[in-house]
N, C-alpha and C positions, 0 to 999 in steps of 0.2 A: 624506411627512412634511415633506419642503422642507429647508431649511436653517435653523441658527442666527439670530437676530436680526441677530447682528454680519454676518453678510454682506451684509445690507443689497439685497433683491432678486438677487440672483445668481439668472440663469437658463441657465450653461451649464456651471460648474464651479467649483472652488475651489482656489488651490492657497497651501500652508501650509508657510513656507520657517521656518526655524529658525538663526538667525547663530550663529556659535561664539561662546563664553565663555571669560572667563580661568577659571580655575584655580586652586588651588595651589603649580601650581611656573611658571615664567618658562617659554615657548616661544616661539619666533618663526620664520619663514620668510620668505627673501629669494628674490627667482626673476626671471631676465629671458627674455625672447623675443624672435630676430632673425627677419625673412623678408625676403627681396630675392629679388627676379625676376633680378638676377645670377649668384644660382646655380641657377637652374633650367635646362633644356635648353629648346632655344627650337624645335623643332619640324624639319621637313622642310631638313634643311641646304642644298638646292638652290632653294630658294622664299622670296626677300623676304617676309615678311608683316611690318607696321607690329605692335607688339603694347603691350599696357598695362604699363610698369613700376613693380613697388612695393615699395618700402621698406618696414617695418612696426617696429618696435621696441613691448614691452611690459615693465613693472616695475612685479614685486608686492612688498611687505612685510607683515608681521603678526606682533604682537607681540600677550604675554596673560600675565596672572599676578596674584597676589594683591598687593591694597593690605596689606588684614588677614586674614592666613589665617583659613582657613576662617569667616570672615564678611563682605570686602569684596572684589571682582576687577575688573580690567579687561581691555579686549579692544580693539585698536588694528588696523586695516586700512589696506591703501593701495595702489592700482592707477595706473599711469599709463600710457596710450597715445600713442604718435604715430606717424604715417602718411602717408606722402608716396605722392600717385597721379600720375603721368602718362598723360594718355589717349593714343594714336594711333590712327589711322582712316587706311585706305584707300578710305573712300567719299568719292566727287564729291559737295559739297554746296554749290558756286559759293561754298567759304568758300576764301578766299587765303589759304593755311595759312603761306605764309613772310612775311606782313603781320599776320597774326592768329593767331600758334604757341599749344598748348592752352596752358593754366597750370596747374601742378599743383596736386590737390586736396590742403590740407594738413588734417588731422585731430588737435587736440590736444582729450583728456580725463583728465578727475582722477576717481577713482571713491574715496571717504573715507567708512569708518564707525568706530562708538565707540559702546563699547558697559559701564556703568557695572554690576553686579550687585551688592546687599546681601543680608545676610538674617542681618539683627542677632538673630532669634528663630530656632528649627526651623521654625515653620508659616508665616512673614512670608518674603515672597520677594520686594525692587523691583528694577527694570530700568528703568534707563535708555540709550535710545538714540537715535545719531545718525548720518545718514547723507547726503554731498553729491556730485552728481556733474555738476558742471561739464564743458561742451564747446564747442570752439568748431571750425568748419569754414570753411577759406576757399575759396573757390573751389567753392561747392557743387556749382555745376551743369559742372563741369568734363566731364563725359560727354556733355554735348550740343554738338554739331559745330555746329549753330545759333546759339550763343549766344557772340558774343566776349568777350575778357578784359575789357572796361571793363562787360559788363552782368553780371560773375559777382556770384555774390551770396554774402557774408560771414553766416552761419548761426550763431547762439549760442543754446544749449541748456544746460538743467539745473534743480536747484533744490537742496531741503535738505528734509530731515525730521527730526521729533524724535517721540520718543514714551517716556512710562513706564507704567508695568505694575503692577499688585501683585499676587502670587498670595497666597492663604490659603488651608490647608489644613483642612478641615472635616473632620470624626471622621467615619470609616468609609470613610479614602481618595478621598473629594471634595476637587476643589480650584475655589474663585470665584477668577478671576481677574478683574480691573478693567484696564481702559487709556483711557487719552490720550491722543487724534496729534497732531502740525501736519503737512502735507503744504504743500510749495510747488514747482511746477515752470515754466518758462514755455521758450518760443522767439521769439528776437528775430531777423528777417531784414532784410539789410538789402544795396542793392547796393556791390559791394566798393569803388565808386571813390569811397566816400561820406569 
């Protein structure tokens, strides 16, 4: 039978994610996450090994609840990462490691959605949504023992989307839903000593 029009030639699978919605009543969730290679055990306590240290830090928010109950809602997200990597290497690679020490990989992202729901009738359903997720990486290619600190390269990722929706609900439990997207994403690479 194949798929839907809207998938637009899909020939290995489909998958169909669904964002939360406010609501009626106000909720929100705050959460962070630490990782450091600090606290980890570092292996055979009689055997130097050089090994990769990392930082990690995460912070979520989400907030959701009615503009006008039970006919207008919002729904607010917001993730932020950052990550600090240092490589080390015990491999000979004729790189003079105390002339040309790795540089750490730093990792900063924003991940933002928003997400607007009406339904000024019973059968009339709009959605509006938005969603951005800005990155930027320095020192990308920090894992190659090849590549000194003046050739790393400064890595910017991301984009934005918006999209709205109308569902109508058709008698006998049908529902036409309509949408609209913009999609914009890009990567811009650039070397770091620019």
């Amino acid at each position: 039978a194949g798929y839907d029009a809207r998938y637009n030639q899909g020939l290995g699978g489909t998958i169909n994610i669904v964002t939360k919605s406010g609501g009626n009543t106000f909720e929100g969730v705050v959460s962070a996450y630490y990782l450091t290679t600090g606290l980890q055990q570092s292996g055979n306590r009689y055997i130097s090994l050089a090994r990769t240290t990392v930082d990690d830090v995460e912070v979520n928010a989400s907030l959701g609840g009615p503009i006008v109950k039970d006919r207008f809602w919002f729904y607010l997200a917001y993730q932020y990462n950052w990550a600090r990597t240092l490589p080390q290497t015990g491999i000979d690679v004729g790189r003079d490691y105390a002339a040309y020490p790795f540089a750490p990989r730093l990792w900063n992202s924003h991940f933002i959605v928003g997400k607007l729901t009406a339904q000024p009738f019973a059968a009339n359903k709009f959605t509006l949504t938005f969603r951005a997720d800005p990155t930027d990486i320095d020192n990308y290619d920090a894992f190659n023992a090849y590549t000194i600190g003046d050739a790393q390269r400064l890595w910017r990722q991301g984009g934005f989307g918006a999209s709205l929706s109308h569902e109508l609900q058709i008698a006998g439990g049908a529902v036409l839903t309509t949408a609209v997207s913009y999609n914009y994403s890009t990567i811009f690479i650039q070397p770091q000593a620019w």
